[in-house]
C-alpha positions, 0 to 999 in steps of 0.5 A, spaced: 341 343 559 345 343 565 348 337 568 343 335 575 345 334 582 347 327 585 345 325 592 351 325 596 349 318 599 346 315 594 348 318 588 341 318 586 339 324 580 332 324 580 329 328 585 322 330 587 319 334 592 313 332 598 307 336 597 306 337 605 312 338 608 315 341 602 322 339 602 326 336 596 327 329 596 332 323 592 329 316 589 330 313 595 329 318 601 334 322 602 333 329 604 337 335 600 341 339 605 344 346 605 337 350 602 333 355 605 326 356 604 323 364 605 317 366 606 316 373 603 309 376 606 307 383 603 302 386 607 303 393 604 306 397 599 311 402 600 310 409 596 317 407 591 314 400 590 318 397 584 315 394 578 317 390 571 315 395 566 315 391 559 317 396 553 313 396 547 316 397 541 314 403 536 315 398 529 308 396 526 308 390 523 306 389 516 300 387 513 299 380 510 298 381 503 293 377 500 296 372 493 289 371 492 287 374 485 282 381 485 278 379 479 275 373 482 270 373 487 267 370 494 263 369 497 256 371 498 258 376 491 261 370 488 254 367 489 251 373 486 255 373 480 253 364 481 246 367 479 247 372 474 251 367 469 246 362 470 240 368 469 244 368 462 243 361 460 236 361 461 235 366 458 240 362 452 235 357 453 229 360 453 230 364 446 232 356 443 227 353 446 222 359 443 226 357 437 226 350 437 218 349 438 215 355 435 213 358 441 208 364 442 212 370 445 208 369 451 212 364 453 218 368 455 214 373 459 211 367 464 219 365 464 221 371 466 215 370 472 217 363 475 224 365 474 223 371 479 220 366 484 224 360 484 229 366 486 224 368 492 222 361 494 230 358 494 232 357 501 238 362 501 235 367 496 241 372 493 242 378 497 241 385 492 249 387 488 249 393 491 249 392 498 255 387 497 259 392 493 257 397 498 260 392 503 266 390 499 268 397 499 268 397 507 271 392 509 277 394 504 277 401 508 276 397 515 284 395 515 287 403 515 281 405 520 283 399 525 290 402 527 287 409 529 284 408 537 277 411 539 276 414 544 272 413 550 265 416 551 266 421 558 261 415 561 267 411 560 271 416 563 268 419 569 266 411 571 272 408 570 275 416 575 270 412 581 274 405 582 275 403 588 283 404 590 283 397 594 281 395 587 287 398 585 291 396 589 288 388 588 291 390 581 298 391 582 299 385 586 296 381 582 299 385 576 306 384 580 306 376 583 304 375 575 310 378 572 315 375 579 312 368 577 313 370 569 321 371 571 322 365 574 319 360 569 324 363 565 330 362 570 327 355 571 328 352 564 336 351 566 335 346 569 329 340 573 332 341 580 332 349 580 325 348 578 323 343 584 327 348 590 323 355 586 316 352 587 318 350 595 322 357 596 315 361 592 309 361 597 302 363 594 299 370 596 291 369 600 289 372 593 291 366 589 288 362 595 281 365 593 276 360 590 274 366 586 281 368 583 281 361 581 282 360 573 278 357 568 278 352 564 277 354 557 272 350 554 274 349 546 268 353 542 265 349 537 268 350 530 262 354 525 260 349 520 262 352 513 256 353 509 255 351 502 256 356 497 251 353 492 245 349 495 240 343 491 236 347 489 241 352 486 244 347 481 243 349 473 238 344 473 232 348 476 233 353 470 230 347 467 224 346 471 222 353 471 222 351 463 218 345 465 213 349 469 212 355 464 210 350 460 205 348 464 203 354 465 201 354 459 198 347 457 203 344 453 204 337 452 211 337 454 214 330 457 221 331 461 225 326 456 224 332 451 228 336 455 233 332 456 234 330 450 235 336 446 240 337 452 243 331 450 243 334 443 246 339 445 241 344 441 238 346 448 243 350 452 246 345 458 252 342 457 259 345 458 255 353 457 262 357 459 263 358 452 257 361 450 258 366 456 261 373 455 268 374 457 266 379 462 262 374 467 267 368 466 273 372 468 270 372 475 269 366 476 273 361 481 274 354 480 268 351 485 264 356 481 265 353 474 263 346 476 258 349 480 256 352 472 259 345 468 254 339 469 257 333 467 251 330 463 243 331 463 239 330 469 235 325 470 227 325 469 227 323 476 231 330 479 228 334 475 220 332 477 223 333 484 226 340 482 219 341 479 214 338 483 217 343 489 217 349 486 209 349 484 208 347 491 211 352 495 209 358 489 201 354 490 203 354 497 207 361 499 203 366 493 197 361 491 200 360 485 196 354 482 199 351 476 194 347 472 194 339 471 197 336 464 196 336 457 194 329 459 190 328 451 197 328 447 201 324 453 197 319 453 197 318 445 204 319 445 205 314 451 201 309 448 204 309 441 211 308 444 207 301 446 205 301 439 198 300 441 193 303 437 186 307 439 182 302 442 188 301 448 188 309 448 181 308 450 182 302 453 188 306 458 183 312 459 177 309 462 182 305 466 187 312 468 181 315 471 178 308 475 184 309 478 185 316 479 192 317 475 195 324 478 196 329 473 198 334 476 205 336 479 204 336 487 199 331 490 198 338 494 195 341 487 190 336 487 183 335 490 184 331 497 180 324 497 173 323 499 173 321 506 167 315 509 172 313 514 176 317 520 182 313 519 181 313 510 187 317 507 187 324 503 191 321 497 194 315 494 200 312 494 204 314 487 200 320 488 207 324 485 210 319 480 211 322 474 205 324 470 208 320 463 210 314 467 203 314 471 200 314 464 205 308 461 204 304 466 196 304 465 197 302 458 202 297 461 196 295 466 191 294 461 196 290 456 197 285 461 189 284 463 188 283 456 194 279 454 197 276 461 205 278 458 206 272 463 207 266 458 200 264 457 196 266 452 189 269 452 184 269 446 178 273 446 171 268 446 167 274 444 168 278 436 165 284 441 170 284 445 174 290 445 181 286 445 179 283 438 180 290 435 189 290 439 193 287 436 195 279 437 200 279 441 205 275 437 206 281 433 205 286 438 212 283 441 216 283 434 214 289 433 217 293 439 223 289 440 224 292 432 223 298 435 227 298 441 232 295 437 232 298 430 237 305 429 234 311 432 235 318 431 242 322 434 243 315 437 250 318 439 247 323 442 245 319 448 249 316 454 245 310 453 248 308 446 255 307 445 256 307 438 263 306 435 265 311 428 267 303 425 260 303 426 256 308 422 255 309 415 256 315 410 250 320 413 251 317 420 259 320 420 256 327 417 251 326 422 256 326 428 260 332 424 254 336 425 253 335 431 261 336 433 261 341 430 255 344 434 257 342 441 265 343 442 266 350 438 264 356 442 259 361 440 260 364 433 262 371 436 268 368 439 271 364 433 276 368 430 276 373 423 281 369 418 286 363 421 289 357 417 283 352 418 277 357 416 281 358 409 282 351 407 277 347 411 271 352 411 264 349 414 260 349 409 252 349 410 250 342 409 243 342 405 237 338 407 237 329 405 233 329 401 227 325 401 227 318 397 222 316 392 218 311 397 219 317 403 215 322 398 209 317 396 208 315 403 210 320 409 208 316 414 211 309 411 215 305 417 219 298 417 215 296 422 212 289 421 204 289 420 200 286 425 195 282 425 189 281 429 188 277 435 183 270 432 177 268 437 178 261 441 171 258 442 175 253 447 171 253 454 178 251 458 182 258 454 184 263 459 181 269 457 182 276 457 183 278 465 183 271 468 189 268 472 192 276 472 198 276 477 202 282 481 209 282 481 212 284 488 217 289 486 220 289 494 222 282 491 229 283 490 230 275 488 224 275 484 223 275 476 219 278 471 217 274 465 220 276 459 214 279 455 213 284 461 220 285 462 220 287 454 214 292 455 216 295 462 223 296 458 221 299 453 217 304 457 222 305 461 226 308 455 221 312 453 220 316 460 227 316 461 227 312 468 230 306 470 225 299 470 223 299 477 219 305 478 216 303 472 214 296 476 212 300 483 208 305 478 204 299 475 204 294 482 201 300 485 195 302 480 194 294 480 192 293 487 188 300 486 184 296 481 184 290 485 181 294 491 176 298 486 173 290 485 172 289 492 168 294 494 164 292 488 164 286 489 161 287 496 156 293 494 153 287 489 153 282 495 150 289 500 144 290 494 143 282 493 142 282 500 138 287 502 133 284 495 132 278 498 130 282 504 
């Protein structure tokens, strides 16, 4: 940079020019002599005006080359592709679950609807292959077909002949005064001084002084939100719920820790399904696409309710589409079992789920509204859309806690007809399942709830695991190669079936349980009985506690529905306070009828 001018009286080097009189002045105020200020006033244009003319250079410029790799896709047909890959893992899953179960061939023809109808009913359907290929194609032709010009229309031409000259001529002196000031912003980069006495020596032209010709402000454009490839509802996970819908299309007894479980044994197509899909579909997939595709753990019964109890409403909704209510017979049996019960505590927790009207279908919406006697009186219950083996377990657990309080204090049935005579004692009942809960269970290392060192496990639970290794980390049959140094001196022999012991073979039904016994009869006037002194847990305590018999029960249902403890707890505390609520209006129907008889 050029050195700056000093001051000849002071010396000063900095210098600033004043906006109203427009000379250049130091630091301390002394004026800058031997400068002139010209005022060039143009009001006409000669016929040779001269004008700066930019040359344009004739060399085109290189188009960029992508790096990207051409068999990956993008986008929207990254997104197709998405949906084909997770098509053919339900497919997959469908043919085992067929298999696994012993389902009739229908059970494939309802998939193949609720899977058709879950793609209609997404929020961002999948746009047909055909017009993305087709579009694909255009926009790779697009960049040879950018360089040639069109043409303009005769519109455009006659329109653009009949412009007004002084237009014209408003053009060319803008045109000129922008490239006068474009070179002296160039010249004035020497130094600061220079910069000062060209802004005093220019004067604006009247067109600049026009409030019109003023320029604007850019205003900054809002970034477009990037939009997700792969939504909630397009996870691998909705295959699973149409699966859970098909079965209840067609009445099966089916709860979703069956589901899950089969998952986590890796017998239902789930986990890590990139090694059963064919080469030609796993080559076009980008990294975002192959975690989309690769979960890394079953989902919860919880997701996969919601998942399903959405897509019933919005097919009843959209097409009236009515999917039926549960199997609930065997899920009750099943749920009562898991509690060790026995058939007087199924009876029991029946006559109680349809007291208390127990939601058996998927969405609140499917059901029948309530009965309205009030303006202000709801059209459902609360809990309405819990999950229908929780609903049920959590009965049972409500009828277990009339008759046995799980709070500490024992009650004893005063009566041999009661029906609490033919349950088991409830020091048996407990015994019984904590045994169960604690004693080994089947594929144990399967499940993400029990962590089981292989220090731990005998000879058959080592085989066990093998197998199940064997199953879950090698790829599909198809993809293993012919002959390799580990198929010839380590084969994979099948294993035969474990035989059945002795004592297996006599009674098929023989269990370590422990025996119960029944509950004995306390004629003792000051013994609680069955449903007195019934308390109800707040669950929105957070600093309250359970007793430990409940805590063991409700647990132990948790287990067996596959979701956490506390919503078991809210399930229960809901249906308590309906029970309650169904005895006060008794109550007070009975006093209604007193009333009117003393009358």
């Amino acid at each position: 940079m050029a050195p700056r001018r000093k001051c000849a009286v002071c010396g000063s080097k900095t210098w600033h020019k004043e906006p109203t009189s427009g000379i250049i002045t130091c630091s301390e105020g002394h004026v800058l002599l031997n400068y002139r200020n010209e005022t060039h006033e143009v009001t006409e244009l000669g016929a040779h005006a001269v004008r700066k003319r930019t040359l344009k250079s004739g060399r085109k410029k290189k188009e960029r080359q992508s790096k990207a790799d051409p068999k990956l896709y993008h986008g929207e047909r990254a997104r197709f592709h998405y949906f084909q890959c997770l098509q053919v893992i339900f497919r997959m899953q469908v043919a085992a679950l067929t298999r696994l179960w012993d389902l009739p061939p229908e059970f494939e023809m309802v998939c193949r609807d609720v899977w058709a109808l879950n793609l209609a009913l997404l929020p961002n359907p999948p746009v047909p292959e055909p017009l993305l290929h087709a579009q694909d194609e255009l926009a790779d032709e697009s960049p040879s077909q950018s360089g040639s010009a069109v043409e303009p229309s005769a519109e455009a031409k006659t329109s653009g002949e009949n412009v007004n000259e002084h237009d014209g001529d408003e053009s060319a002196h803008l045109s000129d005064s922008s490239s006068s000031s474009s070179d002296s912003e160039s010249e004035s980069e020497d130094s600061e001084l220079e910069e000062l006495m060209r802004e005093n020596s220019e004067t604006p032209s009247d067109e600049e002084d026009e409030p019109g010709n003023t320029p604007k402000m850019k205003i900054p454009r809002r970034t477009a939100r990037k939009r997700r490839t792969f939504g909630r509802y397009d996870t691998p996970a909705s295959t699973v719920s149409c699966l859970v819908l098909a079965c209840w299309t067609l009445r099966l007894p089916v709860m979703y820790r069956d589901f899950t479980s089969l998952i986590e044994s890796y017998d239902l197509p789930y986990l890590d399904p990139l090694r059963l899909l064919p080469e030609s579909l796993t080559r076009h997939l980008r990294k975002h696409t192959v975690q989309a595709l690769s979960p890394h753990h079953a989902p919860s019964s919880l997701h996969l309710h919601r998942l399903t109890s959405r897509l019933a409403r919005l097919m009843y909704s959209t097409y009236d589409i009515y999917t039926p209510e549960l199997n609930a017979a065997p899920i009750l049996w099943k749920s009562v079992r898991a509690l060790q019960g026995t058939p007087t505590l199924y009876v029991l927790t029946k006559s109680l789920a349809r007291l208390v009207s127990i939601p058996l279908t998927l969405h609140r919406s499917l059901a029948p509204a309530l009965v309205r006697t009030k303006k202000r009186d709801p059209t459902f219950h609360k809990q309405d859309n819990a999950i229908p083996e929780v609903a049920l377990v959590s009965a049972a657990i409500v009828v277990m806690k009339m008759v046995y309080g799980l709070d500490g204090s024992p009650r004893c049935p005063q009566d041999a007809n009661d029906p609490a005579c033919a349950l088991p004692a409830l020091a048996n009942l407990i015994d019984t399942i904590r045994h169960v809960g604690e004693g080994p269970m089947k594929n144990t290392f399967t499940s993400t709830a029990h962590q089981r060192s292989a220090l731990d496990m005998d000879d058959h639970m080592i085989d066990d695991y093998l197998e199940f290794c064997e199953k879950a980390l090698l790829p599909r049959k198809d993809r293993l190669p012919a002959r390799n140094i580990t198929t010839d001196y380590f084969p994979l022999a099948e294993t035969a079936a474990p035989s059945l012991t002795d004592d297996e073979a006599v009674h098929p039904g023989h269990s370590n349980e422990p025996a119960m016994n029944a509950p004995s009869v306390d004629w003792t006037p000051d013994a609680l009985r069955p449903g007195q002194d019934y308390h109800i847990y707040n669950t929105q305590d957070i600093l309250g506690t359970v007793p430990e018999h409940l805590e063991l029960v409700v647990s132990r249902a948790a287990q067996w529905a596959g979701v956490d403890d506390d919503y078991v707890l809210g399930v229960v505390e809901r249906f308590e306070r309906r029970v309650v609520s169904w005895m006060e209006r008794v109550k007070r129907k009975e006093r209604n009828a007193r009333a009117s008889a003393s009358e």
